[in-house]
Each structure stands twice: as C-alpha cells, then as structure tokens.
C-alpha positions, -999 to 999 in steps of 0.1 A, spaced: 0 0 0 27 24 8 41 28 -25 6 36 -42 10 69 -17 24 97 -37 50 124 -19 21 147 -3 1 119 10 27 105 27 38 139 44 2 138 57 4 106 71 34 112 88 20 146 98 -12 130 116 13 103 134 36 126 145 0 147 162 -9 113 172 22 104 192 28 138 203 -13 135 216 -7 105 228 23 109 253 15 147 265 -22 145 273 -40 127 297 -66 126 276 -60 91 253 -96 93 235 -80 122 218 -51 105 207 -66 74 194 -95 94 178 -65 114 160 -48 82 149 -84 68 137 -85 103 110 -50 92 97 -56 64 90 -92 67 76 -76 94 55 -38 70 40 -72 45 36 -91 70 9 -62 82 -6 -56 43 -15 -95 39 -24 -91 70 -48 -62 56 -66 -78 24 -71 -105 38 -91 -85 59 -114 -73 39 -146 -42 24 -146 -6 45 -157 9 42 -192 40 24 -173 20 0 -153 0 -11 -183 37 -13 -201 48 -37 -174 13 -57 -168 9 -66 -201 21 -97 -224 9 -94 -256 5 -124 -280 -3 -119 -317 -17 -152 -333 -18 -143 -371 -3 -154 -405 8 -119 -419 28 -96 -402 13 -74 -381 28 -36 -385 16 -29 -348 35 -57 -332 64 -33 -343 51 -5 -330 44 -17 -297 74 -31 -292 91 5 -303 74 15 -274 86 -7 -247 57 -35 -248 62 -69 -246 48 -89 -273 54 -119 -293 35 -130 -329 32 -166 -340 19 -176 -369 -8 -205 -357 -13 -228 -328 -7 -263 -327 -11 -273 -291 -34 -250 -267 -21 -266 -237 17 -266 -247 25 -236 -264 51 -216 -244 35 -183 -258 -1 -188 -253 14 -198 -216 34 -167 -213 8 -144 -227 -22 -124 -205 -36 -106 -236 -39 -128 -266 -52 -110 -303 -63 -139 -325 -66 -130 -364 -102 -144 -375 -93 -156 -408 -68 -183 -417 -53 -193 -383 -66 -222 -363 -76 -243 -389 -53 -272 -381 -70 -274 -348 -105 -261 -356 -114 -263 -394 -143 -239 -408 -146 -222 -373 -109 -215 -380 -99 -177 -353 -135 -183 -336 -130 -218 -330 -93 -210 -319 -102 -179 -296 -134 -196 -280 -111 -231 -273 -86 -203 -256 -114 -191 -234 -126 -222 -227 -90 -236 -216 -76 -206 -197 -109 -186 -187 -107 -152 -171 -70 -152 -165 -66 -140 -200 -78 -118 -221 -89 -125 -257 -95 -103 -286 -110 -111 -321 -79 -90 -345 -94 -90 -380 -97 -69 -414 -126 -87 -423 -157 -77 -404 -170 -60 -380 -175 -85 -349 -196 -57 -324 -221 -73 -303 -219 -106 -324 -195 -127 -302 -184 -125 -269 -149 -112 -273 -137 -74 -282 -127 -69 -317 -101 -43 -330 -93 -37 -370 -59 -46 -382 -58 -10 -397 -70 5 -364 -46 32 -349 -16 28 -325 -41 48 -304 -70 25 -304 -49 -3 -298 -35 11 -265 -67 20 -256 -79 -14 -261 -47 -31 -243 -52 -6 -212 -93 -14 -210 -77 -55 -214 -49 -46 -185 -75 -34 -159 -99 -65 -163 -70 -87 -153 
C-alpha cells in the first residue's frame, strides 16, 4: 500500500502520526489520541481507495501486459508496440493450446479471425481457436477477435479491434484489457 501513496500523502500521514504520538504521550486525555490516529488512517485508507479507481498509468499497463499476436501476416503494430517498450510476441498459428510456451506466457492474446486455427478447428478456424482459448484458460486471460474482415460488435463475446485501427486505439484497447485482469 505504501508505494501507491504519492510524496504529499505520505507527508500527511506522517503529519497525523507525528500529532498522534505527540497527543498521545503529552495529554491525559488518550480518547484524543486514538481518535487522532483513527483520522490518519481513515484518511492513508481514501487516498488508496481514490487511486484504485482511477485507470491504470501508461507504465504500469507497459509492465502488466504480455501481448501475444496469433496471425499469419505480419502485423505492423507488433512493431510498434514493441518500439514503445511493450512486450509482445507474434506466431503464426497454434498447434497445441495446452503446450505452447507463448499462449502460456501471454495475458492478452489478439487472435486474427481468418486463416489461423484451422489445423485445430477447421471452418470455425480464429472463432473456434479464440473460443477453445477461453474455454482452456478462462478469465485469467484476455482475448480479442484482430481481424480486417468484419465488424464483430455485439456478435460474439470477445472485443474486436481492426488490423488497420490506430496505434491509439490499440492502447486503448490493451489498457481497457490490462484493468480487467
């Protein structure tokens, strides 16, 4: 907890121990005293709560996430990404879901819809592939449909991005992804 408490709040807290003690030792009255170190630390407690509620920091969502790209082109924002400190991998397809190091390593996996998984999962080929994921690894990863085909809004479970989509929509995507981890 302490190092979620920037420079000012921690001056605060050491402010309203420092009262506390000082309370605590020269009065006769220890009600005060406790009711003083009660205030600090129902105020260290909201500065925490606050935090927790504001979205995570560029840095941290640099740090939490492993990106896995599974598609058979190459993908112009997995060099992008990694220009900009992210860690990501790209295969090309699957062959095991259980023993692949990268699906393993990964926390945020973008699976192309078209022409990966087929091996595995025939016709259903990306769905098939990114459903089997889900259904293997559940909530401790994150899955999204990656596809210049169509638009997959509201028609499966998983977020979809466009492989043209911006640098921009793609962080916002992976820092929406990072937080429900």
């Amino acid at each position: 907890m302490l190092n979620r408490i920037n420079k000012n709040e921690g001056v605060i807290s050491l402010l309203g121990l420092v009262l506390t003690i000082t309370t605590f030792f020269l009065s006769d009255q220890k009600l005060w005293a406790a009711g003083i170190f009660v205030l600090t630390i129902l105020i260290v407690l909201g500065f925490h709560l606050r935090e927790r509620g504001q979205p995570k920091k560029f840095s941290h969502v640099q740090q939490m996430a492993k990106i896995l790209f599974i598609d058979d082109k190459d993908c112009q924002i997995v060099t992008s990404l990694r220009r900009n400190n992210f860690d990501v991998r790209k295969i090309d397809d699957v062959l095991s879901l259980v023993a692949d190091p990268d699906i393993q390593w990964s926390n945020i996996i973008f699976v192309d819809y078209k022409d990966v998984g087929k091996k595995l999962f025939g016709k259903k080929e990306g769905l098939g592939l990114i459903s089997e994921l889900k259904r293997i690894y559940g909530t401790g990863k994150r899955y999204v449909i990656y596809s210049s085909i169509q638009d997959f809004d509201g028609l499966v479970e998983f977020p979809y991005i466009r492989k043209n989509a911006s640098y921009d929509e793609f962080i916002s995507l992976i820092t929406a992804e990072v937080t429900k981890l």
